[in-house]
C-alpha positions as CSV (number, residue, x, y, z in Angstrom):
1,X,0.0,0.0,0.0
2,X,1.9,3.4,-0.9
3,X,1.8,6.5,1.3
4,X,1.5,6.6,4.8
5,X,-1.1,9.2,5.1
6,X,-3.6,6.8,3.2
7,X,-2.5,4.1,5.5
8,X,-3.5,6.2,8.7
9,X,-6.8,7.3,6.7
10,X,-7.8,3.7,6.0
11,X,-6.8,2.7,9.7
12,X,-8.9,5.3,11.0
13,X,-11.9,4.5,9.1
14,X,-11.7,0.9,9.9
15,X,-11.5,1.6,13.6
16,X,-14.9,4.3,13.0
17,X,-16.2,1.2,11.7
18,X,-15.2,-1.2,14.1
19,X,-12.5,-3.2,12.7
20,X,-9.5,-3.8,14.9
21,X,-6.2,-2.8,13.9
22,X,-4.4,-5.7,13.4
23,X,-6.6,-6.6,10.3
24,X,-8.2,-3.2,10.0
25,X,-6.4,-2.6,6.1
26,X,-6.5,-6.1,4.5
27,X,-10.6,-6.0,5.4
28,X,-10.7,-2.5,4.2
29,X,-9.2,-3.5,1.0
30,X,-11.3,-6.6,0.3
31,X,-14.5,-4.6,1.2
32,X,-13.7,-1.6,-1.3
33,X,-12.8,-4.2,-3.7
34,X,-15.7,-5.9,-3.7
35,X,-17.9,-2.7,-3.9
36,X,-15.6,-1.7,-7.2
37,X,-16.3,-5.7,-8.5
38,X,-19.9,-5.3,-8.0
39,X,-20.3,-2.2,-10.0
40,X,-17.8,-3.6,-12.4
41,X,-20.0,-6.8,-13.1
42,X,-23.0,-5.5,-12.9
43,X,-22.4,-2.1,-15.4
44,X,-20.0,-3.2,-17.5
45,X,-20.4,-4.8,-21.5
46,X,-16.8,-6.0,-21.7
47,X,-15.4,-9.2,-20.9
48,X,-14.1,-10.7,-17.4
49,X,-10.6,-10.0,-18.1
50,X,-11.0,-6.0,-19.2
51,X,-13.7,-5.9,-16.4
52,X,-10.8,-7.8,-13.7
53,X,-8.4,-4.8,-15.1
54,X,-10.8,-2.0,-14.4
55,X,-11.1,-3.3,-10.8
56,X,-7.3,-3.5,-10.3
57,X,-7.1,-0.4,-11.4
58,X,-9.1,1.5,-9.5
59,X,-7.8,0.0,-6.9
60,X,-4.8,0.5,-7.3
61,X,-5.4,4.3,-7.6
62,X,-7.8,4.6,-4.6
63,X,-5.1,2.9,-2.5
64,X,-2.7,5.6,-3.5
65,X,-2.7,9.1,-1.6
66,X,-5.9,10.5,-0.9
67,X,-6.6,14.4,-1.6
68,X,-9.3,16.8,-0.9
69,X,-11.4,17.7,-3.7
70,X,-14.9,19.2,-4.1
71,X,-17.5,18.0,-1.2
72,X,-21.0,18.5,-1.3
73,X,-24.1,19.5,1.5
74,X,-27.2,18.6,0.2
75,X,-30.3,20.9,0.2
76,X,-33.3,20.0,2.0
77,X,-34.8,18.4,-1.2
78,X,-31.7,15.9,-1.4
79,X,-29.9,17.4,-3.8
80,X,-26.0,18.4,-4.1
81,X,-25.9,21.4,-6.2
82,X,-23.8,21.3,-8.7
83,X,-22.9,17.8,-8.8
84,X,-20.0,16.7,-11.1
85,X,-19.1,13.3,-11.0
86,X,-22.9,12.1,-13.0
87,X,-24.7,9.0,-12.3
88,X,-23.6,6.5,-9.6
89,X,-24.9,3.7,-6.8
90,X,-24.7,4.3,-3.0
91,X,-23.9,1.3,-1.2
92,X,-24.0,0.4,2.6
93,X,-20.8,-1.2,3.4
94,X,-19.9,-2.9,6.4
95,X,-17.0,-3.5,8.4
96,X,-17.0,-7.5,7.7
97,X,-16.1,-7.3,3.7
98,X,-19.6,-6.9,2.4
99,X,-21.3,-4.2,0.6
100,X,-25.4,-3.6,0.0
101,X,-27.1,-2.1,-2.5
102,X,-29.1,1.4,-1.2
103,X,-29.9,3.9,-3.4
104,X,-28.5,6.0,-6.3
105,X,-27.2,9.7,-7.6
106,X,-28.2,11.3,-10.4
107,X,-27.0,13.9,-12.6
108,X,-28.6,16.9,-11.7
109,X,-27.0,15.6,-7.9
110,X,-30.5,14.3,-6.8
111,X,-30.0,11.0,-4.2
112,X,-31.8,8.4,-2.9
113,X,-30.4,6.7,-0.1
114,X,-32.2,4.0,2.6
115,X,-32.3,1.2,4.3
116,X,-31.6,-1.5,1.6
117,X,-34.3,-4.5,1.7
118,X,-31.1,-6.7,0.9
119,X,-29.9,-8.7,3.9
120,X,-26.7,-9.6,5.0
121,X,-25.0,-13.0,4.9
122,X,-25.5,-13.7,8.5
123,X,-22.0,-16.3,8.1
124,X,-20.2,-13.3,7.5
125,X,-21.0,-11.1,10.5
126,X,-19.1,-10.2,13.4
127,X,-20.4,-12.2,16.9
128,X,-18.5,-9.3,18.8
129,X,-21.1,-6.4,20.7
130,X,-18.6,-4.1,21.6
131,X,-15.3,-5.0,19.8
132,X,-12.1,-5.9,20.8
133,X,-10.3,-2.9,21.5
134,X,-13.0,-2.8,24.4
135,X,-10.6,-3.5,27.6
136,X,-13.8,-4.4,29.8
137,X,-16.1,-6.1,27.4
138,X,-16.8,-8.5,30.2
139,X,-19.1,-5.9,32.0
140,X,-21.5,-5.4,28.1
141,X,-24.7,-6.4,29.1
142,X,-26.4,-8.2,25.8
143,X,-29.7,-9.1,26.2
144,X,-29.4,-11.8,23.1
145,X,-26.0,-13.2,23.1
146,X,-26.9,-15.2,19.8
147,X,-27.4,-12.1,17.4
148,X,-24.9,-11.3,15.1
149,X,-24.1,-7.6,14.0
150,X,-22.7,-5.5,11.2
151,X,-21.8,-1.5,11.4
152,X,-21.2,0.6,8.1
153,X,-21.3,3.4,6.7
154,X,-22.0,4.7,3.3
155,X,-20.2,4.6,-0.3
156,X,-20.6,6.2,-3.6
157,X,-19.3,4.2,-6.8
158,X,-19.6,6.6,-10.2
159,X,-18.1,5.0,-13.5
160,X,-16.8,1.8,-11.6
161,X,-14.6,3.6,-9.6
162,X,-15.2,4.7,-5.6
163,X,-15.6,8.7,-5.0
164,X,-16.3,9.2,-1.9
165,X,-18.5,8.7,1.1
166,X,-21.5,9.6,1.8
167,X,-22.9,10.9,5.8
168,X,-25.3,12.8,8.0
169,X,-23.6,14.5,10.0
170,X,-23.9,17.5,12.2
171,X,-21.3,20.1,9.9
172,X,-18.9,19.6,6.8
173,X,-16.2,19.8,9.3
174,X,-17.3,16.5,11.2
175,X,-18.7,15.0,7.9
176,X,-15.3,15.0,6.6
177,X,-13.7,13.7,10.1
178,X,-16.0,11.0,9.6
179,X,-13.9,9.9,6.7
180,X,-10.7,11.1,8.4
181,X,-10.7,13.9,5.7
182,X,-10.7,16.7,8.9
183,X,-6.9,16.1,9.0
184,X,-5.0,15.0,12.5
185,X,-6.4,16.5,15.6
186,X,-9.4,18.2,13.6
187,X,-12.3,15.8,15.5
188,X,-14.8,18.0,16.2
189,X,-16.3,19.7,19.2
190,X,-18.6,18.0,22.4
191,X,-21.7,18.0,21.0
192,X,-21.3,16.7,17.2
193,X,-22.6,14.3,15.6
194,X,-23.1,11.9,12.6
195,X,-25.3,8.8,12.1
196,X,-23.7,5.5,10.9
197,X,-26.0,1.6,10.3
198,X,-26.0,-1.3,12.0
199,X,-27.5,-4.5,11.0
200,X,-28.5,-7.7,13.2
201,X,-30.1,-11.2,12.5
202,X,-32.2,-10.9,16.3
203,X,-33.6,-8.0,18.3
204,X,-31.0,-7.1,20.8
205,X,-29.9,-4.5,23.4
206,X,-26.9,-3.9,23.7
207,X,-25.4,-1.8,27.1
208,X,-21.4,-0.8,27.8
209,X,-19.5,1.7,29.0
210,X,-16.6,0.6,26.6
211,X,-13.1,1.7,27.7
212,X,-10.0,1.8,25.4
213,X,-6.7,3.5,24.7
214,X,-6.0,6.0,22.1
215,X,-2.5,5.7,20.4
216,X,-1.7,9.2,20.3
217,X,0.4,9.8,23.0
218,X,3.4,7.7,24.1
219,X,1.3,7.1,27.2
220,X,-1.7,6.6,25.6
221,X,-5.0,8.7,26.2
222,X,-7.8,7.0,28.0
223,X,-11.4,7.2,26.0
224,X,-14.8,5.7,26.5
225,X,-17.9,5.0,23.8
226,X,-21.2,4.9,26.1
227,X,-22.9,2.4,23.6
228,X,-26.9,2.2,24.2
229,X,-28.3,-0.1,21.7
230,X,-31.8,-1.1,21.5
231,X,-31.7,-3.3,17.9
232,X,-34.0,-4.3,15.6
233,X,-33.8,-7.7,13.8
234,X,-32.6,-5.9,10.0
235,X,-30.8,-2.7,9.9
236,X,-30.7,-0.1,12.0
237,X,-29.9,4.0,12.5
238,X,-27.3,4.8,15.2
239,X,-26.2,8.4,16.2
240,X,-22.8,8.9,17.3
241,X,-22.1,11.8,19.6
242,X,-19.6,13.5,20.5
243,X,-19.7,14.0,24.4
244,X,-15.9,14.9,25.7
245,X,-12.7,16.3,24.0
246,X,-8.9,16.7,25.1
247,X,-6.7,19.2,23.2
248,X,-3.2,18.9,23.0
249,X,-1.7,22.1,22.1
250,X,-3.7,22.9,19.2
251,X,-5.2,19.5,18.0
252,X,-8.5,18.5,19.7
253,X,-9.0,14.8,20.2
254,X,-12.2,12.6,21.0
255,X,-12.3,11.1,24.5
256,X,-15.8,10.1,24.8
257,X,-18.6,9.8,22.2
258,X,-22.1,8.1,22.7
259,X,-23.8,5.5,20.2
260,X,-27.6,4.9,20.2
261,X,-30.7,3.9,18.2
262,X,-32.7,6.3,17.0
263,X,-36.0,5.5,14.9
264,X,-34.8,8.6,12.4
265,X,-32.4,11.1,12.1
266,X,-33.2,14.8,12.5
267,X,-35.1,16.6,10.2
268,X,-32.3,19.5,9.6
269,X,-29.3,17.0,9.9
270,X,-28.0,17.4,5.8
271,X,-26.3,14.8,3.6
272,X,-22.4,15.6,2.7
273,X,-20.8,13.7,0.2
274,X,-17.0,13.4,1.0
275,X,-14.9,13.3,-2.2
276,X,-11.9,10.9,-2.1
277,X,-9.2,11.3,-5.5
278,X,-5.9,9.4,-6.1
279,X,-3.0,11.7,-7.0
């Protein structure tokens, strides 16, 4: 994988998603493949091979350094103003390699995005509640220990190629932190928030104070995600606060945020589309 800086922003979003850090980019890289694949198969008229090297390549060029580029808030009718990048799909995809089907852009910028009616492959989902970075998982209360669960976020693919993610979130500035496009130490304020999914096969709640280090600091700093889940069988809406901050010198760092069902987000939350381009 070249560049360091894409290696941090892929960590980052794997740990937003759940994924723990020993495996956090090989599973990011299989899942993004698979959502360029998809698109690939399904869009394309040319054969397996020409379709196998439009895949590899853009791959090969969203693995290489990440820039900023034109981002979008939608209006109130769900529309980016503006829009450039034409047609595309929105997909859901989730931390354990899969991606769903949930809506599409047009080229006037008009969306769709929803719940998709598609479900999961219940073999491929995580049986961890609170992850394993938790250091005190033992004390999650679960009320159905046999449900299994799946967190994303998500995607846009336009011409077979990923451009971006796509959030509501509180401001541009934590839309873009979202997909650790705020840069380092840019996290956001107590009191922000975006929404992310979360799919399981069985009703559940879910109830932890989960406690885990951030490596920022050579000491580490201590940080806590307050996770109050009440989870319908199917997918889900989750809202993830920002309760507590810590600055050092001038970079402002997460040290508590919040996760919980809602039935819908807020009415004046907008959509921002987060544009990711190779160099």
């Amino acid at each position: 994988m070249r560049g360091s800086k894409s290696y941090r922003r892929i960590i980052m979003l794997c740990l937003l998603l759940g994924i723990t850090t020993e495996t956090s980019a090989q599973v990011f890289e299989k899942l993004i493949r698979k959502v360029i694949e998809k698109d690939v198969a399904a869009d394309s008229t040319s054969n397996i091979e020409t379709g196998k090297k439009r895949s590899d390549r853009n791959f090969r060029e969203l693995m290489g350094e990440i820039e900023s580029s034109q981002d979008f808030e939608s209006t109130k009718k769900n529309t980016f103003v503006g829009w450039p990048y034409g047609r595309g799909d929105i997909f859901l995809v989730t931390a354990n390699r899969q991606s769903v089907h949930s809506g599409y852009i047009f080229e006037d910028g008009f969306f769709t995005a929803m719940f998709p009616d598609e479900n999961v492959d219940s073999h491929m989902l995580a049986g961890e509640f609170v992850g394993k970075k938790c250091e005190n998982q033992d004390e999650a209360i679960i009320s159905n220990p046999k449900a299994k669960l799946a967190m994303g976020t998500l995607a846009v693919v336009t011409k077979g190629e990923f451009t971006g993610g796509l959030v509501r979130a509180s401001s541009m500035t934590k839309a873009r932190n979202v997909f650790n496009r705020g840069g380092e130490g840019v996290e956001g304020v107590a009191g922000d928030y975006h929404y992310i999914y979360v799919y399981t096969t069985k009703a559940t709640q879910i109830k932890c104070d989960c406690q885990w280090q951030r490596d920022i600091t050579e000491e580490g700093l201590e940080a806590v995600d307050r996770l109050d889940y009440d989870l319908e069988k199917g997918w889900n809406l989750v809202k993830v606060t920002l309760v507590k901050t810590h600055q050092i010198e001038n970079k402002r760092f997460f040290i508590e945020r919040r996760f919980e069902t809602v039935p819908t987000a807020l009415k004046e939350t907008p959509w921002y589309f987060i544009h990711t381009k190779a160099n």
